[in-house]
C-alpha positions in Angstrom: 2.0 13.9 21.9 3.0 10.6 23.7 5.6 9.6 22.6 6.1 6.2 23.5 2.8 5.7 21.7 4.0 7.3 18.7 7.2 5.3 19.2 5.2 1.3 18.9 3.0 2.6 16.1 6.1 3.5 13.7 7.4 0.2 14.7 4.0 -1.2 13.7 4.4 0.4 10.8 7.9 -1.1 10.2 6.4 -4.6 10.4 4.0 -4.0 7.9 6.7 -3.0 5.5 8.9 -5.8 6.3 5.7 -8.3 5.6 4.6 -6.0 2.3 8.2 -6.0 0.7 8.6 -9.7 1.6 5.1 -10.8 0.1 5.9 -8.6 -2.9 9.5 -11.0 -3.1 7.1 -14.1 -3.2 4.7 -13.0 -5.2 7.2 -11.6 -8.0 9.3 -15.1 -7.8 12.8 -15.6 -9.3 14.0 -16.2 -12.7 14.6 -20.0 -12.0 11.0 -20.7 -10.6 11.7 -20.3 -7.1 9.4 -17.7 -5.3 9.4 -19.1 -1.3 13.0 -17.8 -0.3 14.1 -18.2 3.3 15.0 -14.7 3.0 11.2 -13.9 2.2 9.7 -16.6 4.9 11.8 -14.8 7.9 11.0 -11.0 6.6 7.3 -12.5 7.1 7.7 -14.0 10.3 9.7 -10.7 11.5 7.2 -8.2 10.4 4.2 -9.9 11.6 6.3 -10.2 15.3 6.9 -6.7 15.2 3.5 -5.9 14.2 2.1 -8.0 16.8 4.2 -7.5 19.3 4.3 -3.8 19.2 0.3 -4.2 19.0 -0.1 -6.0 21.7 1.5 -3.4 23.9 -0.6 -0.5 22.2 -4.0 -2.4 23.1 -2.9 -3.4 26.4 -1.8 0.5 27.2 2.0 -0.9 28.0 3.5 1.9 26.0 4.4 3.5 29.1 7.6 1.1 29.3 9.5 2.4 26.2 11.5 6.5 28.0 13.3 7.5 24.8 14.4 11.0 23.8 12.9 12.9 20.9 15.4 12.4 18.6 15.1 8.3 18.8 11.5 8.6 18.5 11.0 10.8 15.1 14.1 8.7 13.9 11.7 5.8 14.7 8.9 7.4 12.7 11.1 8.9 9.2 12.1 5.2 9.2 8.7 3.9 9.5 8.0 6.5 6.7 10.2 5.4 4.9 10.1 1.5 4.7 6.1 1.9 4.4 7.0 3.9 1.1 9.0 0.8 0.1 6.8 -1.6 0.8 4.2 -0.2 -1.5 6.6 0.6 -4.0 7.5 -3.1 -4.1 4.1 -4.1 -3.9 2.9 -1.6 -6.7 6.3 -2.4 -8.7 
């Protein structure tokens, strides 16, 4: 398995759950009225970065670049695992 591949999908992944849990904190909206946090706005702006950005390099076959060990990578993807769980759980919640 190539894992530098694996590697820029979990972080992929990441910025998808980074966007989910933010548009879930909009969408849900605070006691006082206020639902557009900054907070919420940079999650977005992160996520979609990192989902682009990590995209980019998948479609472009730039995944080459990224040399680290097993143990950084399946870190990489229980993280992934788990944010993606929270994301939908926030969405879902």
């Amino acid at each position: 398995m190539d894992r530098s591949l694996l590697y820029h999908v979990s972080q992929m992944v990441v910025g998808g759950g980074l966007a989910m849990i933010a548009v879930s904190n909009i969408l849900s909206g605070n006691p006082d009225g206020a639902g557009l946090s900054i907070g919420s706005v940079l999650m977005i702006v992160g996520g979609v970065g990192i989902l682009v950005g990590n995209g980019y390099h998948v479609l472009n076959g730039n995944v080459d670049r990224v040399d680290l060990g097993p143990v950084s990578v399946w870190l990489s993807v229980a993280a992934a695992i788990l944010i993606f769980l929270a994301g939908v759980l926030s969405l879902l919640g």
